[in-house]
C-alpha positions in Angstrom: -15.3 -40.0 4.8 -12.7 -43.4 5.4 -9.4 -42.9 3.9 -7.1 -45.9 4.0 -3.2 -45.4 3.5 -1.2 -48.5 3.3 2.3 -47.9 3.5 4.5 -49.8 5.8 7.0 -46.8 6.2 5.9 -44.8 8.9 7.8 -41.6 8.2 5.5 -41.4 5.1 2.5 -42.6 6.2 2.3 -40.6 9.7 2.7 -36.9 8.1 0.6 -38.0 5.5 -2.4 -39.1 7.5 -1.9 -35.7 9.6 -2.3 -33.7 6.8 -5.3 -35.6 4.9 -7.3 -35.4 8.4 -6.9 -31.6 8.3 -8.9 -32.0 4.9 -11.9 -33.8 6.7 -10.9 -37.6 6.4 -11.1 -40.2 8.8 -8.0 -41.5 8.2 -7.1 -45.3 9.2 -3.2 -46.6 8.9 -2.3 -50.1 7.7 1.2 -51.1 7.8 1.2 -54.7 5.7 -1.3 -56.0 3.6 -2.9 -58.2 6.0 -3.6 -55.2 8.0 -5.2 -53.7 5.1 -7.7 -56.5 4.6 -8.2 -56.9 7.8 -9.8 -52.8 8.1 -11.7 -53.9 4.8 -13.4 -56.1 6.6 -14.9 -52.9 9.1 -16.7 -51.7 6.0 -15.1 -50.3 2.5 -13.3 -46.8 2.8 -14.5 -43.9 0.4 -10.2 -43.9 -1.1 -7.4 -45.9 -0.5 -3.8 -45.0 -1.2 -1.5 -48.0 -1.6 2.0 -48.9 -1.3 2.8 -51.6 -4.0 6.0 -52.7 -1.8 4.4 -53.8 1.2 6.3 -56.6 3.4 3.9 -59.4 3.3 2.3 -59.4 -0.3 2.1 -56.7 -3.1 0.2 -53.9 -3.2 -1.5 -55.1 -6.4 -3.1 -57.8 -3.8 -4.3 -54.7 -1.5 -5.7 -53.0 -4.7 -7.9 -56.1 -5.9 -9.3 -56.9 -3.4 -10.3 -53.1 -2.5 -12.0 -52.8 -5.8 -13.8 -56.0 -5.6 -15.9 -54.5 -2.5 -15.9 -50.7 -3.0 -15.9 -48.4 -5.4 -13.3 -46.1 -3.4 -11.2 -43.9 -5.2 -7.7 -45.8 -5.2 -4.4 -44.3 -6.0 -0.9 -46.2 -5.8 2.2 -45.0 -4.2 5.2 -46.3 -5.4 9.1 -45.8 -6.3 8.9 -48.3 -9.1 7.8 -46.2 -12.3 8.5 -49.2 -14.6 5.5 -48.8 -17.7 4.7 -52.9 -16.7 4.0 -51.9 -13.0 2.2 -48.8 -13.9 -0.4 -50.6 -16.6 -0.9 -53.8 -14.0 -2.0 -51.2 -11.1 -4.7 -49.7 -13.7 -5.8 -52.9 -15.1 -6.4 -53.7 -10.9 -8.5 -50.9 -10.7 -6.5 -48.0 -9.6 -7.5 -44.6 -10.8 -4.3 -42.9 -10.1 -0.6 -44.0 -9.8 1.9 -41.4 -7.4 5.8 -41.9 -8.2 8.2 -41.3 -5.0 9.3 -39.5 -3.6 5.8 -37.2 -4.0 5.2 -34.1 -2.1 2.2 -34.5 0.1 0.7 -31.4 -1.0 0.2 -32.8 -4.6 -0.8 -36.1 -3.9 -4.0 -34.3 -1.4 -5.1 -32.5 -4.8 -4.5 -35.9 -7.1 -6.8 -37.3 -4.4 -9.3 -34.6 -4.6 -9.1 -34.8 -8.4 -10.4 -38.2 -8.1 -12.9 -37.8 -5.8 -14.3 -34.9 -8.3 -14.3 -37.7 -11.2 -15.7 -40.2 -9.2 -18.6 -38.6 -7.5 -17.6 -38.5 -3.9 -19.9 -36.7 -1.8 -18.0 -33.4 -1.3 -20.8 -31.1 0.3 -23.3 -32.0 3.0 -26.5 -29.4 3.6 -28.5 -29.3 7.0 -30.9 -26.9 7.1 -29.2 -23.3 7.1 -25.8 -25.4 7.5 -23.5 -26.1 4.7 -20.2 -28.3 4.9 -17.6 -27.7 1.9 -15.1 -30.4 2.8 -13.5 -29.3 -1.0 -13.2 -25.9 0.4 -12.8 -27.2 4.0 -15.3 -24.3 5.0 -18.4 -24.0 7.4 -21.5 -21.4 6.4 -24.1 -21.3 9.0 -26.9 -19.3 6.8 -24.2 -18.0 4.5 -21.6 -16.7 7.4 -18.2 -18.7 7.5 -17.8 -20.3 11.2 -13.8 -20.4 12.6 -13.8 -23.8 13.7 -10.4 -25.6 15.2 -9.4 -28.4 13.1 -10.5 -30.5 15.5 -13.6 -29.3 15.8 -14.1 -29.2 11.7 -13.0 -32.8 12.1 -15.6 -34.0 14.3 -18.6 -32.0 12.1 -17.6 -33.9 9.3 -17.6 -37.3 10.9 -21.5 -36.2 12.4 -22.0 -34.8 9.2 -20.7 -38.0 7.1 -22.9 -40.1 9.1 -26.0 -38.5 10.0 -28.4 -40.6 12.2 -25.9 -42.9 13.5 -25.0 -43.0 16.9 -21.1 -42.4 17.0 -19.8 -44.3 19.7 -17.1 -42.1 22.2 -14.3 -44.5 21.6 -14.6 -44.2 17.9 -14.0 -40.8 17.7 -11.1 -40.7 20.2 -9.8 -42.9 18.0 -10.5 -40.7 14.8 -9.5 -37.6 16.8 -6.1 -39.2 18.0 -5.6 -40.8 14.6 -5.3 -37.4 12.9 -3.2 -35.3 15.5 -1.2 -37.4 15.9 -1.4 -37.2 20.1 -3.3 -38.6 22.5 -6.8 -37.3 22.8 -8.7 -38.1 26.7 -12.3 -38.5 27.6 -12.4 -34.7 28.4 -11.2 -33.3 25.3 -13.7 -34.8 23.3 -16.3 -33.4 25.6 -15.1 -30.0 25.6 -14.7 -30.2 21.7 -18.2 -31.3 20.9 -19.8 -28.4 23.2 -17.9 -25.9 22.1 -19.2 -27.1 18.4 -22.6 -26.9 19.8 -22.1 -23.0 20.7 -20.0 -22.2 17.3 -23.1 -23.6 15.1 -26.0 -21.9 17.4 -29.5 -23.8 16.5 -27.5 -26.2 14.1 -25.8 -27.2 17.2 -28.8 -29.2 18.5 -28.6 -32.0 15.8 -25.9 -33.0 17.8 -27.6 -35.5 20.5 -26.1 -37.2 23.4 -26.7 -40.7 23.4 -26.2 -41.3 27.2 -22.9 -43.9 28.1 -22.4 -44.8 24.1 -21.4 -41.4 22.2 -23.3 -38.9 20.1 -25.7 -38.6 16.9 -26.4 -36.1 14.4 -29.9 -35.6 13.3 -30.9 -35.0 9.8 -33.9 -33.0 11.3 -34.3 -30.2 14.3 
């Protein structure tokens, strides 16, 4: 699942997107609102969180134009709490509107609150496999896996996108994005085999796709 945070401080936005990774998203960082279109063009994100002060336009911009391509959850992050700023960010389609200084902890379950309203896909079932990215758990045939948070990350992204091929760089990229440290070549080897041995038989949906990345298959 995409999660897009534009905020052009990076002592917010940086310990936020660690944390929201640890819940499963694929978090992408946009620092002005160009930025922010510019990722919208790469496809609409499942939730965007928006900073209305942004250095180059409004937020309100950001938020329009997200709700005129997606239906992602949207929630605004703001110091202004003015009622006029508040109602204008709802008429644009927000769903949500998050006052700072916010603790991060609350604004992950205001996100999670409006993923429950709108629909989002919180559970994804392969076989005797079941993802609960609301209960960030893992049962293989009812059994709860210990999985490393990078590891969890990585099944979500397969499971999120099941039958695509997901190209190496990409999830360096995604893997990097949410630790907030460089990850190599290697480390994303040795992370996807030692997923293969933590899910047993589920393990072999995850295909190598020779010099391009990995796939997950729907069916074994």
């Amino acid at each position: 699942m995409r999660l897009l945070i534009v905020e052009d401080e990076e002592t917010i936005a940086r310990p936020l997107a660690r944390l929201l990774c640890t819940e499963g998203w694929k978090v992408e960082l946009a620092f002005t609102a160009a930025e922010a279109l510019a990722h919208l063009k790469e496809g609409p994100p499942d939730a965007v969180l928006i900073d209305l002060g942004l250095p180059d336009q409004s937020g309100h911009e950001v938020c329009r134009a997200v709700r005129e391509v997606s239906d992602a959850a949207i929630l605004i992050l703001t110091a202004r709490s003015d009622e006029d700023s508040v109602v204008r960010s709802l008429e644009e389609g927000a769903d949500d509107y998050v006052v700072k200084p916010f603790r991060a902890r609350e604004l992950a379950s205001r996100l999670r609150a409006v993923q429950r309203r709108r629909g989002v896909k919180k559970q994804y079932r392969f076989g005797t496999l079941c993802i609960d990215a609301g209960a960030a758990q893992v049962l293989e045939n009812g059994v709860p896996l210990t999985l490393t948070a990078q590891e969890y990350r990585l099944l979500l992204l397969f499971a999120a996108n099941p039958g695509q091929v997901l190209e190496r760089g990409a999830l360096l990229q995604a893997l990097w994005d949410c630790g907030g440290n460089f990850v190599n070549d290697n480390t994303l080897t040795v992370t996807v085999k030692r997923l293969r041995e933590k899910l047993g038989k589920q393990g072999d949906r995850i295909t190598t796709v020779r010099g391009i990345g990995y796939r997950w298959e729907e069916e074994l």
